[in-house]
C-alpha atoms as one frame of an Amber mdcrd trajectory, in Angstrom:
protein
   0.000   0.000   0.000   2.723   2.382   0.997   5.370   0.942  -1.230   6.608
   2.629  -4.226   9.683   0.705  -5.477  10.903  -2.266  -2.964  13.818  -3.057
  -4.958  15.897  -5.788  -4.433  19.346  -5.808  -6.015  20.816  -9.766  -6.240
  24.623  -9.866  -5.202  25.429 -10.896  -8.375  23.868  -8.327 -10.703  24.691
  -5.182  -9.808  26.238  -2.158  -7.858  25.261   0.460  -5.089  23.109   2.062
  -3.511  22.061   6.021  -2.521  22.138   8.173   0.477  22.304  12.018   1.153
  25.082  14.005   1.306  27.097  17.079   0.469  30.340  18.513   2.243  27.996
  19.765   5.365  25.934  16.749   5.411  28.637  14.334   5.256  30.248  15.901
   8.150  26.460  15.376   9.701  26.471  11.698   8.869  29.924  11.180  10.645
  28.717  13.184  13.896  25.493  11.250  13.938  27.222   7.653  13.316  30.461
   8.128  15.721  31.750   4.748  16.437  28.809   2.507  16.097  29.737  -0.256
  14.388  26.907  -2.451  16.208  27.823  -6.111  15.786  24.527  -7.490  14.686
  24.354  -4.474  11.774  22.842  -1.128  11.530  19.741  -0.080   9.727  19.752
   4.077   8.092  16.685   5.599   7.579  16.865   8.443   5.459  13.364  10.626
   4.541  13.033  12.787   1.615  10.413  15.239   0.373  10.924  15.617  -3.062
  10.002  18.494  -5.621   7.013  17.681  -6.793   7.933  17.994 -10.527  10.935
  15.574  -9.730   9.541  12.416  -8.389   9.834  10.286 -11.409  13.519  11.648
 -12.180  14.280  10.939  -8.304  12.610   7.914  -8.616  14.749   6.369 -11.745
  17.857   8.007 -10.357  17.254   5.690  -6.924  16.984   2.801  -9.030  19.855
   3.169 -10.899  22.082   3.882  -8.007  20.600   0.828  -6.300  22.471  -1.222
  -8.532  25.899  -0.523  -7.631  24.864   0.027  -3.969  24.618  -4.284  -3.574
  28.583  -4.150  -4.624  29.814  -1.896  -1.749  31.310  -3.582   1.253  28.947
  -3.876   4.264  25.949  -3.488   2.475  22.975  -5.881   3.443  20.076  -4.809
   1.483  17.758  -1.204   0.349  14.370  -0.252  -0.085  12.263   2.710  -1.339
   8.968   3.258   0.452   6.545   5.700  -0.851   4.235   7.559   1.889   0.223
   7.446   1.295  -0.032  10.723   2.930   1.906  12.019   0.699   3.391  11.213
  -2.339   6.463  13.365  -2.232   7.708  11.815   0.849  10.147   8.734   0.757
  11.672   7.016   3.113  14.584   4.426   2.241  15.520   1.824   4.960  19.201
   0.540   4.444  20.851  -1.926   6.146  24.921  -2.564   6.383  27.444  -4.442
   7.980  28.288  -1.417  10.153  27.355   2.277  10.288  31.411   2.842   9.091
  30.356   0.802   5.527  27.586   3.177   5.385  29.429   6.497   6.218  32.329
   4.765   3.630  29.592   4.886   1.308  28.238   8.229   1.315  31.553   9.227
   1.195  31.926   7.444  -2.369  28.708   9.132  -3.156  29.511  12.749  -2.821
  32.819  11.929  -4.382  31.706  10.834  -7.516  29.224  14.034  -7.683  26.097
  12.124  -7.241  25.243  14.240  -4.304  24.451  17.114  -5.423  22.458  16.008
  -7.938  19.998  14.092  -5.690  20.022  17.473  -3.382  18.527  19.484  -5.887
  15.416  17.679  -6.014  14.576  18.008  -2.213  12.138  20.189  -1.133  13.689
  20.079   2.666  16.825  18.642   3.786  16.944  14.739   4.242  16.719  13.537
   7.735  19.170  10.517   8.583  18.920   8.302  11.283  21.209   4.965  12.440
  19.839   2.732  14.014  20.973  -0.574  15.769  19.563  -3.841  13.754  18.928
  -5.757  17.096  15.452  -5.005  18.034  13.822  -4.273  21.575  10.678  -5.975
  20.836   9.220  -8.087  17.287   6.568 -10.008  15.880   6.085 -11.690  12.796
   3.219 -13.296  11.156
């Protein structure tokens, strides 16, 4: 119902993934992340409101990053969730290894440019959060 795009890379097809960044909000990622290299894995959450008129591009951009994301170390697995509220809000749930394979990551990211790109399509900054894999409570059907 809420999903847009629940894309699932195999580890043999493809590449990587996407995250948020420029020089400021790389520094933000590494403040937020510190040491926490949580043994069981870390799961980033990272919500976007997109320019209207840019949804599709932002969309198809996603996906193509996606497939290079599966190749970088540390990486578990991504998805792209679409809010029913409203449908220029996004939400992508990663999981790695350890938050340091996902601040390695957006490193790469702004790097290579790819950054700024996604950037200009936000309508408000993206909000980041790490979070430990391991969870205090669960169910499951």
């Amino acid at each position: 119902m809420g999903i847009l795009a629940d894309i699932r890379v195999p580890k043999t097809a493809c590449n990587q993934t996407l995250t948020i960044c420029s020089e400021t909000n790389s520094q933000q990622v590494s403040s937020q992340m510190g040491d926490s290299n949580v043994a069981n894995g870390v799961t980033v959450t990272v919500n976007w409101i997109i320019k209207p008129e840019l949804v599709e591009n932002f969309i198809a951009t996603l996906e193509k990053m996606f497939h290079q994301t599966r190749l970088r170390e540390g990486f578990r697995n991504i998805r792209l969730l679409r809010s029913d509220a409203d449908s220029n809000h996004f939400i992508l749930i990663e999981e790695w290894d350890a938050a340091q394979n996902f601040q390695d990551y957006v490193a790469w990211r702004t790097d290579r440019g790819e950054m700024e790109g996604l950037l200009a399509m936000v309508a408000a900054q993206p909000q980041i959060g790490i979070w430990d894999i391991t969870p205090l409570a669960a169910a499951e059907a």
